[in-house]
N, C-alpha and C positions, 0 to 999 in steps of 0.2 A: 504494500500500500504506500504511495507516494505522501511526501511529507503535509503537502495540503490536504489532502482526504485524513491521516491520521491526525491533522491538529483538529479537521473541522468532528471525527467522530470524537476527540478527548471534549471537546466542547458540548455536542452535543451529550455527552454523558455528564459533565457538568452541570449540563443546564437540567438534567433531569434531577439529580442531586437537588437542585436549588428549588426548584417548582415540587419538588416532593415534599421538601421541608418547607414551605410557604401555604402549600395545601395543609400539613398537617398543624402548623401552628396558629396560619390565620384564617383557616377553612377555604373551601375551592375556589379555585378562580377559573373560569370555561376560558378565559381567554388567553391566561398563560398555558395552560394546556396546548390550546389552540394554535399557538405560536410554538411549542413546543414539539408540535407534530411537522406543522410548516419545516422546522429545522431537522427534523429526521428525514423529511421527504429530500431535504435538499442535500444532507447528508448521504444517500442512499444513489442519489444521482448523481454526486461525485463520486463514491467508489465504484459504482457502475461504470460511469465513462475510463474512469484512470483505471482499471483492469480490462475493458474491451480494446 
């Protein structure tokens, strides 16, 4: 995995870290989720491209 696809999934694991602990301290939020997803997706289509 090239070093932008491995900094953007440390990130997105970060960010799940943060919105899990945000969820649980100050109850859900549909939108950080939702941004949350956005950046998996976009996560997911940079390892895709950088390995095909």
């Amino acid at each position: 995995m090239p070093g932008t696809a491995k900094a953007l999934t440390v990130c997105t694991v970060a960010a799940l870290v943060v919105v899990t602990a945000y969820t649980v301290t100050l109850g859900g939020s549909g939108w950080l989720w939702f941004a949350w997803i956005v950046l998996v997706l976009i996560t997911v289509g940079a390892v895709a491209t950088k390995e095909s």
